[in-house]
Backbone as CSV, one residue per row, in Angstrom:
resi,resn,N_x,N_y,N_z,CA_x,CA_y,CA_z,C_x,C_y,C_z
1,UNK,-11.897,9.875,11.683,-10.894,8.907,11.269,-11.521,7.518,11.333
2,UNK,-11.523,7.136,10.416,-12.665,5.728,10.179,-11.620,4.810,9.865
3,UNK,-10.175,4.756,9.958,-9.189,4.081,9.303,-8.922,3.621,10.744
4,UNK,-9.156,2.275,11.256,-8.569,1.989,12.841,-8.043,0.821,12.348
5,UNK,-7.860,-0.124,11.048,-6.790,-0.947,10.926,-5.725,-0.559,11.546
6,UNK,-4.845,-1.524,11.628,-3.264,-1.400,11.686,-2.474,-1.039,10.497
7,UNK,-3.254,-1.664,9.358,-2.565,-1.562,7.716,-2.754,-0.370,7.455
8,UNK,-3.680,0.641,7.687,-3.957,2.057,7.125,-3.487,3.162,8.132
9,UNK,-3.230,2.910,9.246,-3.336,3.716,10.901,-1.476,3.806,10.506
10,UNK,-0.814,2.744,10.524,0.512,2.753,10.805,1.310,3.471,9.433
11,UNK,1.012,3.900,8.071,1.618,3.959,7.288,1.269,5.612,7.652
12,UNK,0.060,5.815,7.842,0.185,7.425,7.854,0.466,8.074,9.406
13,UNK,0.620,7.675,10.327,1.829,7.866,11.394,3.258,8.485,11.232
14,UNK,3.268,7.214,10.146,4.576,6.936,10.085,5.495,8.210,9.069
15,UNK,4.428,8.672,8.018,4.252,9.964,7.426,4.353,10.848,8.225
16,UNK,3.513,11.143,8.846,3.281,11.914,9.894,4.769,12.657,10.841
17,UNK,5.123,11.499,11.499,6.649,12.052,12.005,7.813,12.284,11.327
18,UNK,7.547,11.595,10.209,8.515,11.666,9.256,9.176,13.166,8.791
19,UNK,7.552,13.765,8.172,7.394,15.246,8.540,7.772,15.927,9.289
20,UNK,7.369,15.641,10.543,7.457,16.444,12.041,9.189,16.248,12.041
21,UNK,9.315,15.372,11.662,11.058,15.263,11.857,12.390,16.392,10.678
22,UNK,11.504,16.657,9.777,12.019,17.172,8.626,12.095,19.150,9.046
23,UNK,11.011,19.216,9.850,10.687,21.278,10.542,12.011,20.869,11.721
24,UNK,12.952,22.126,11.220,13.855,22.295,12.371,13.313,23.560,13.243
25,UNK,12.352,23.766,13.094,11.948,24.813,14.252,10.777,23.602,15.122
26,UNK,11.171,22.546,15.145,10.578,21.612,16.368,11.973,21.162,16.915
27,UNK,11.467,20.845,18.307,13.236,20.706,19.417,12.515,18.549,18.801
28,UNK,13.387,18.172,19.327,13.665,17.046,19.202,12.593,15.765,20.034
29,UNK,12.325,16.591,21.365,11.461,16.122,22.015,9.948,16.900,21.784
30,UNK,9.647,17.378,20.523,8.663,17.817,20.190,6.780,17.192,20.544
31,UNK,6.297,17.096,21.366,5.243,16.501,22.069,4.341,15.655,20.675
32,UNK,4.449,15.861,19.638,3.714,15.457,18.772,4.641,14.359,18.166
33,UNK,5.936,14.697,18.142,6.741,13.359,17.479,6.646,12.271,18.795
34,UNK,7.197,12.691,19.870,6.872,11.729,20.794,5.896,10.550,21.264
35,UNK,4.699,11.223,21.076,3.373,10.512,21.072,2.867,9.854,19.641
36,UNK,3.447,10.176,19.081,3.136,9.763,17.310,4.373,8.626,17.155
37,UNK,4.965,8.490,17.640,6.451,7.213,17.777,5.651,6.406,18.793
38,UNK,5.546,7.121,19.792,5.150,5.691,20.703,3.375,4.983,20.202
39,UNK,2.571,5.771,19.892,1.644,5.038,18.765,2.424,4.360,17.768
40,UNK,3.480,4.285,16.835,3.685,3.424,16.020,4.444,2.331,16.699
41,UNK,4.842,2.809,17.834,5.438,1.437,18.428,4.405,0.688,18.856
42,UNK,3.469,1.118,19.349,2.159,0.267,19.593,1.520,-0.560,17.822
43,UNK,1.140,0.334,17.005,0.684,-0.471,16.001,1.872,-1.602,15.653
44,UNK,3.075,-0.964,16.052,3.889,-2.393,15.183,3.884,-3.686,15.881
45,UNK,3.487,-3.374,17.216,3.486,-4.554,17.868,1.878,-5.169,17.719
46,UNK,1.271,-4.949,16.637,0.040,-5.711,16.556,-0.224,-6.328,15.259
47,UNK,-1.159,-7.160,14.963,-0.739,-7.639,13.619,-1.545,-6.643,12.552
48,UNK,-1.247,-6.947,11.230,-1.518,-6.122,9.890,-2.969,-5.614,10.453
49,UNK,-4.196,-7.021,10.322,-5.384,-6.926,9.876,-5.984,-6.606,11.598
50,UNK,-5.411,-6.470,12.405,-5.648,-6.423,13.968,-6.411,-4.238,13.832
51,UNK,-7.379,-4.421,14.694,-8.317,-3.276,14.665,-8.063,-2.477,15.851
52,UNK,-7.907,-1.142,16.058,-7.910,-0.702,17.641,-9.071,-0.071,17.890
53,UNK,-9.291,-0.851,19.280,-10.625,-0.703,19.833,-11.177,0.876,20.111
54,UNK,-12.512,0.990,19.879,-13.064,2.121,20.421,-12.314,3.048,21.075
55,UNK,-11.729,2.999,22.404,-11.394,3.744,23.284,-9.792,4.081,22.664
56,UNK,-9.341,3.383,22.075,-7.885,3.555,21.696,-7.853,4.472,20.474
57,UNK,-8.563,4.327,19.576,-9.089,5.059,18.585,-9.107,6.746,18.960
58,UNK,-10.125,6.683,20.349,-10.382,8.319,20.910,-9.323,8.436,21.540
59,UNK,-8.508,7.623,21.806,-7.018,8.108,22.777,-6.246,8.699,21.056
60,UNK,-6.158,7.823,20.535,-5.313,8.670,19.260,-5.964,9.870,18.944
61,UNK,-6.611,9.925,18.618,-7.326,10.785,18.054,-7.282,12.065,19.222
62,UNK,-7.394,12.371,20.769,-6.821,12.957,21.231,-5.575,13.724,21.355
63,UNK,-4.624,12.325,21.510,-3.401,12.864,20.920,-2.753,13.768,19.314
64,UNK,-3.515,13.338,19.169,-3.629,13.981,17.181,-3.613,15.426,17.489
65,UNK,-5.091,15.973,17.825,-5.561,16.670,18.264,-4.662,17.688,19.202
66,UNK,-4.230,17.275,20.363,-3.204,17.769,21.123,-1.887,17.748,20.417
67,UNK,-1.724,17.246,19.415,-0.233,17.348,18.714,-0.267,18.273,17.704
68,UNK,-1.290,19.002,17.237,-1.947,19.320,16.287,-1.887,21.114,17.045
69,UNK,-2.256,21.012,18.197,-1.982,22.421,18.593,-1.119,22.755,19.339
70,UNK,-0.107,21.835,19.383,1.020,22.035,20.072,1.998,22.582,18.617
71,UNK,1.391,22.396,17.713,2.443,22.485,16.509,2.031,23.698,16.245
72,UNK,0.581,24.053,15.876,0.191,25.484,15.791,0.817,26.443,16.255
73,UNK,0.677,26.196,18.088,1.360,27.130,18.924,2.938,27.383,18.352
74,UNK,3.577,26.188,18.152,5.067,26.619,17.902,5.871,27.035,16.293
75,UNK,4.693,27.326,15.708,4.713,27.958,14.621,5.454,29.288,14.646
76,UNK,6.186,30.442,14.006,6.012,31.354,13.744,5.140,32.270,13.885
77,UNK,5.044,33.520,14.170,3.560,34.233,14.196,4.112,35.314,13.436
78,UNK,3.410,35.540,11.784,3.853,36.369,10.734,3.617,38.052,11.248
79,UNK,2.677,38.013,12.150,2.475,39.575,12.597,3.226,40.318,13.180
80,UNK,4.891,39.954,13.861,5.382,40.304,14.548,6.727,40.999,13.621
């Protein structure tokens, strides 16, 4: 993810839960909408052209990651 603006980072977030909000087989406090809201509450409180640093970058990107198989897991499993 080479996109660490605020202008490019916050619009696809914002996609992002938008989605996550639309699957009713996620509960409400779904670990990936949670952490994906409170990242956009962070980008909104920074300005447009404002960059997130190194370490914040690998914290998202963690969380991504961890939201990413938390969603897997609560998928359906077609074999059953």
């Amino acid at each position: 993810m080479n996109m660490i603006a605020v202008d490019r980072g916050h619009p696809l977030l914002s996609d992002l839960v938008s989605s996550l909000n639309k699957l009713a087989i996620l509960p409400s406090d779904f670990e990936g909408k949670t952490k994906m809201k409170g990242w956009i509450a962070i980008l909104s409180k920074m300005g447009v052209a404002d960059e997130l640093t190194k370490q914040r970058v690998q914290q998202l990107l963690f969380y991504l990651e961890s939201s990413y198989n938390s969603f897997m897991a609560a998928l359906p499993s077609s074999g059953s």
